[in-house]
C-alpha positions, 0 to 999 in steps of 0.5 A: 520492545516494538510498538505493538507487542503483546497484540493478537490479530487474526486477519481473514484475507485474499490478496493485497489490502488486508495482508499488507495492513496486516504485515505492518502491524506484524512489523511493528511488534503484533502477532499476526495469525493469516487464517487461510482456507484448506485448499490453497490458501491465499491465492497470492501464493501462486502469483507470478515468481515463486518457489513452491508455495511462496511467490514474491508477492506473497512473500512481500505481504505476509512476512512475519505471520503464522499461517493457521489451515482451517476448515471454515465451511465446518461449524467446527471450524468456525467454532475454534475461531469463536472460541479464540476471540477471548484473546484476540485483539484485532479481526481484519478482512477483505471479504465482500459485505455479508461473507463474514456475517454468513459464516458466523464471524461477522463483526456483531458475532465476534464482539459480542465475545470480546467487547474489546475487539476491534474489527476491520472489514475492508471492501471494493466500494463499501457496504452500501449503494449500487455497487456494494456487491460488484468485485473489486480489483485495484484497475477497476478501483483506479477507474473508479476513484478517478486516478485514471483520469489523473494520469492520462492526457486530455481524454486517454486515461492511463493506469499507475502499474502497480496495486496503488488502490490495494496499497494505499487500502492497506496502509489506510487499514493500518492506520485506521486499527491503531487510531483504534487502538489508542481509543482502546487504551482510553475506552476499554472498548472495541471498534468496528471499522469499514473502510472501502478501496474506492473512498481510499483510492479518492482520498489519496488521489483527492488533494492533488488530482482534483484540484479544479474540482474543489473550489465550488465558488463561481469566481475563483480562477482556474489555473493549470495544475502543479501535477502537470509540471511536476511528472513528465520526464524530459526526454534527454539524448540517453534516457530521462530525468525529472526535475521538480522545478515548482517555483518562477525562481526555480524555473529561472534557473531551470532555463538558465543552465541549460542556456535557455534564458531568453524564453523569460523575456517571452510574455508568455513565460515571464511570471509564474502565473503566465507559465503555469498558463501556457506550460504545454507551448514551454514545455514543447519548446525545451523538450528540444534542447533536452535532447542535446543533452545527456542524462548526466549533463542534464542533471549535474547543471541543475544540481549546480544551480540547486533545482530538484531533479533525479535521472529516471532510474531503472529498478536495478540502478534503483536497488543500487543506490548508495542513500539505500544503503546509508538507510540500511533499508534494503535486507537479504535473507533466507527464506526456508521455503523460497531460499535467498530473498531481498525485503524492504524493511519498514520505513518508521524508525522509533528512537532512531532505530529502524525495527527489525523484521520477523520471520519470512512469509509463513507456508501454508499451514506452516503453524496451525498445531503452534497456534491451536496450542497456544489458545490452549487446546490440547493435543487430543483435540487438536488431533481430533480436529485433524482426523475430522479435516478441520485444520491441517 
């Protein structure tokens, strides 16, 4: 049995935030209906790579889920939503403040049916402030939140290029509705959460990224940060390795085994603190001897002297990895629409034993006549709502 079977969630969503946070809780056991408008559905679907309706992208975040087309302009549209909120769990969203609350299924609205429904309405910069209604995308939020300015250099930022801010939304989402749950469990009552892609996006980058904007006190001492050590590869003769060398003992080995000792007898490198002070000018200085070296040379003499390193892989030598394979983390299947297809299956393991995940992303409106039946409408309505263009 997974965790969360049993659990209905109806998620109301375009893009990435809501749709991930939703899939882990479809991954973990609960049934998930992504209900989506009657044109196009979600956007998603038509993304970059893709068989028919079904990208890679939206393949990656809704695999698991039933797809209900219906007609939400309609009053009787809404009103089908309404009357399934009796056996639901949970309600998620990503739609700007007010949206939901305008067409009826607002948070007041649908609690009011079902004292025990938690619901999660996910913004850009939440409900409040100057910036409540302004559109919100993950760039924007990287801008925002600060991770920019974190991974650039002096005064030219730079952007992580991948959905950071929408991810990290997501899997804060997920955590937020099962921290609700277990209220639940002890209550019997629901819960409204508001959660905002820019105070996620500042949270995660917060502890690390703004280390010399926590301290407040006058007379704490300011020092260079463990970020500015940690990721900038090396460049060697054939590609790029990383090493993790956090520590002044590290660090003596680190120059040790790649014949650089005599920079420990510098007073500038001498002690962990004076390193830390003066990183730049160490770092100029074995960049150059790095080049000697291959990519392999470079990491089998650091290994032999235990510092963390790793050759900066490719995503195809990433897939490749025999520790995958022992993880048994990576899984190929048939997908129905998209034909052959690669997951990555959901990291928690729950007594030793990695879940396994459901169906693949669903088409659009693949299951609209199962779910209505399943919340026990019968088959004259459901036909009738057809013929009226309510759901498809």
């Amino acid at each position: 049995m997974k965790p969360l079977e049993t659990i209905t969630v109806l998620e109301f969503s375009t893009m990435i935030t809501a749709s991930l946070a939703s899939m882990m809780l479809a991954e973990q056991g609960a049934r998930v209906i992504k209900v989506e408008p009657m044109a196009m559905g979600d956007p998603m679907r038509y993304i970059g790579s893709r068989k028919e309706d079904i990208s890679a992208l939206f393949a990656n975040c809704n695999r698991g889920k039933e797809s209900l087309r219906i007609d939400l302009k309609s009053e009787l549209g809404i009103q089908v939503i309404k009357d399934m909120m009796p056996s639901v769990d949970i309600v998620i969203h990503n739609f700007r403040p007010g949206v939901m609350d305008r067409i009826g299924l607002g948070s007041e609205a649908l609690r009011a049916l079902n004292p025990k429904l938690i619901y999660a309405a996910i913004s850009g910069f939440g409900t409040t402030g100057p910036m409540r209604d302004a559109p919100a995308y993950d760039p924007i939020i990287q801008a925002h939140a600060g991770i920019a300015a974190t991974q650039g250099q002096g005064d030219q930022p730079a952007f992580m290029r991948t959905l950071l801010c929408d991810k990290i939304t997501g899997y804060t989402a997920c955590q937020a509705v099962t921290s609700a749950l277990f209220m639940r469990e002890r209550t019997g009552m629901g819960q409204h959460i508001d959660l905002s892609m820019i105070d996620s996006g500042l949270f995660f980058i917060f502890l690390d990224g703004f280390q010399n904007h926590t301290l407040l006190s006058d007379d704490h001492e300011r020092a260079g940060m463990l970020i500015d050590i940690l990721y900038d590869p090396w460049v060697c003769s054939d590609g790029g390795v990383v090493i993790s060398a956090g520590s002044y003992e590290m660090q003596k080995r680190f120059l040790t085994s790649i014949d650089m000792p005599h920079l420990l007898d510098d007073p500038r490198f001498a002690t962990f603190e004076n390193q830390m002070r003066h990183i730049q000018t160490l770092k100029a200085l074995v960049a150059e001897r790095c080049k000697e070296l291959s990519c392999d040379d470079m990491v089998a003499r650091l290994r032999a002297v235990d510092v963390p390193c790793a050759k900066v892989m490719t995503r195809e030598e990433v897939l490749a990895q025999a520790q995958l394979e022992a993880n048994g983390c990576v899984d190929v299947y048939d997908h129905p629409i998209a034909g052959k297809s690669r997951r990555i299956l959901a990291p928690p393991m729950f007594g030793g034993e990695r879940l396994q995940p459901g169906t693949g992303a669903p088409g659009h409106g693949e299951h609209s006549q199962q779910v209505l039946e399943s919340f026990g409408l019968s088959d004259t309505t459901i036909d009738e709502l057809k013929a009226k263009a309510v759901v498809t």
